[in-house]
C-alpha positions, 0 to 999 in steps of 0.5 A, a space after each residue: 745386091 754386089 757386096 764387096 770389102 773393097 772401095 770399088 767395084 771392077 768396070 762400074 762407075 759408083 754414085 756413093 749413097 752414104 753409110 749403111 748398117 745392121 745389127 743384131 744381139 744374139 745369145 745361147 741359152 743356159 743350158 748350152 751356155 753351161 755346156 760349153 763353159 765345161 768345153 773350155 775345160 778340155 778345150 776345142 771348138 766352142 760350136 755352139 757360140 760358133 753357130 751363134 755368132 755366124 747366125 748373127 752375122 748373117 742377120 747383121 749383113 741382111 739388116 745392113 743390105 735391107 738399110 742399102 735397098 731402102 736408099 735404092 742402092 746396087 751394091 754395098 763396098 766397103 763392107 766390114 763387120 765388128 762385135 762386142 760383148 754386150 754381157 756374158 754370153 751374148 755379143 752384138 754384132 754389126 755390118 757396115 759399108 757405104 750404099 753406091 748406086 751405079 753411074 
């Protein structure tokens, strides 16, 4: 599957497929929640949250590519991805793009 942020893709002629998506809600646990509270204390890199939010990106792209492959689609163009706080320490994050089959 060809993902790009772009509304083409070089030398293919494209069917658009409609609207694709995935999404997922992802949070730490307390203890490491507490943890990197202190860290903003001293300040730095929040790795934990870091490492979360990659994670949830990742399931986000796969749940939108899963969406693509349903409707027999080749590539996803126009892909972009958008979070939001659902509640202190957990975000949801999506990965949304148009389905295109080649012509």
């Amino acid at each position: 599957m060809i993902l790009v942020n772009t509304d083409y893709i070089t030398g293919k002629n494209l069917e658009m497929l409609g609207l694709v998506k995935g999404s997922t809600i992802q949070s730490v646990n307390v203890g490491r929640d507490i943890t990197q509270s202190l860290k903003t204390l001293v300040g730095g890199e929040l790795k934990t949250y870091n490492e979360m939010m990659n994670n949830a990106r990742a399931i986000a792209t796969k749940r939108m590519v899963e969406d693509a492959e349903s409707l027999g689609a080749d590539a996803v163009v126009n892909v972009r991805y958008a979070s939001s706080a659902v509640m202190q320490s957990a975000a949801e994050v999506i990965a949304y793009g148009t389905a295109v089959k080649f012509i």
